[in-house]
N, C-alpha and C positions, 0 to 999 in steps of 0.2 A: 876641403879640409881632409889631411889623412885621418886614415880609419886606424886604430891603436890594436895593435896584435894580442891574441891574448898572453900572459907571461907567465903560465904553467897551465899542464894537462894533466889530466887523471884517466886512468881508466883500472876500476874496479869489477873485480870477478868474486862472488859465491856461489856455494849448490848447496842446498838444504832438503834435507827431508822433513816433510811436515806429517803427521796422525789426520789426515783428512782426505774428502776423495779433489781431485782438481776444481769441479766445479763449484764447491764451497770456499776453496782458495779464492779462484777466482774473484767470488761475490764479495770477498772481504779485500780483499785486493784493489777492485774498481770501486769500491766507496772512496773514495779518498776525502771526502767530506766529515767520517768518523773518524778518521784515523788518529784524531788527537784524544778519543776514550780507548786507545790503545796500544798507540804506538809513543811513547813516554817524549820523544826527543820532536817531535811534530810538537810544533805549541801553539798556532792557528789555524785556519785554513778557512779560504773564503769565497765565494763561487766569484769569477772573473767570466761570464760568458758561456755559450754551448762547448762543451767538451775543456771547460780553459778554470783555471781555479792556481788564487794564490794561497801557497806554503810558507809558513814561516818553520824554520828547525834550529834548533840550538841542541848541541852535543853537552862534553864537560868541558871544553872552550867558553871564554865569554863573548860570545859570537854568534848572533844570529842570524840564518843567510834567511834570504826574501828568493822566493824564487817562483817564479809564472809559469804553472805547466799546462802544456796541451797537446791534450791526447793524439796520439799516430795511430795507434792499433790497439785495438779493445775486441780480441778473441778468445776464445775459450781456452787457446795456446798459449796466446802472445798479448801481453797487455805492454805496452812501449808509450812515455812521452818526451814530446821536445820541454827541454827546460832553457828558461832563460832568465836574467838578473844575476844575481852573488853570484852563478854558474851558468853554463850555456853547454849542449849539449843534449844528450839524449839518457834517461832512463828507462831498463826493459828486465820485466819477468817471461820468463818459459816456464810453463808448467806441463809436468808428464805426468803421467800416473806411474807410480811405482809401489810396486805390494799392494798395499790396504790405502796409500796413500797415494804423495805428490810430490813430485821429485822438484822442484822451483831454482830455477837459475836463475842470478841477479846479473845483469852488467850496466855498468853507469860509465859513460865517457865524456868528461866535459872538459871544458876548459875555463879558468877563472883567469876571469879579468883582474881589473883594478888592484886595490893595496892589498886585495887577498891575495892573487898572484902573484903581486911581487913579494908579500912575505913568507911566501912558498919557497922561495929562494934559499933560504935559510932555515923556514921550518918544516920542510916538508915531513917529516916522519912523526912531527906532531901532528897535523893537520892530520896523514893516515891513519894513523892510532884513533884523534877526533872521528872519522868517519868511519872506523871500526867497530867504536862505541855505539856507535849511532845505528848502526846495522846489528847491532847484539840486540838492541832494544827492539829493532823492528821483528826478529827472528822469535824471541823471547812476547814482545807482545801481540805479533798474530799467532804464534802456537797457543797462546791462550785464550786467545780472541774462538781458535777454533775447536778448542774444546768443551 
């Protein structure tokens, strides 16, 4: 049986300065088991295995993606996971130390399959905007998270 292509790609970039030094980014970073007492658009999370845990995230869409992550890289620099389901793909923070803080780079590249994909076709700049929200919330709820 053919294997079905995916029918759109994303790839997202932010840099944030955060009030904190990296290694408390970090520690709040690789919880991802809390992250729904802080991060608003996270609405489950549920341990799937060593290094592996299912997400559930809803934006201001009514749409909530399921997505299986598992961990690549979990350093003090570089936290990275493969995701898979609603999206497929890779998520990765970099963190430096900058000033008093921590300079945090975001990049997500996936690709969505199914009728997400194909409604990509048409709604793409919704869908971005959707995942812009959703990145305000996480920027917005670990800056508070770290202070």
């Amino acid at each position: 049986m053919p294997t079905l292509q995916p029918v759109a790609t994303y790839s997202f970039r932010d840099r944030w300065h955060l009030d904190a030094p990296p290694e408390r980014v970090h520690e709040v970073l690789a919880d991802v088991e809390h992250y729904v007492e802080w991060w608003p658009e996270v609405v489950a999370v549920a341990a799937a295995g060593e290094g592996r845990g299912l997400v559930l995230c809803r934006s201001v869409l009514p749409y909530t993606l399921e997505l299986l992550l598992t961990e690549l890289r979990n350093r003090p620099d570089v936290l990275e996971v493969g995701v898979e389901g609603d999206l497929e793909g890779t998520v990765r923070f970099e963190l430096r130390p900058e000033g008093e803080g921590t300079r945090l780079d975001f990049a997500q590249d996936v690709d969505v399959p199914g009728v997400l994909g194909a409604l990509s076709r048409v709604a793409r700049p919704l869908l971005t905007w959707n995942h812009d929200q959703m990145m305000r919330g996480c920027l917005q709820g670990l800056a508070a998270r770290l202070a």
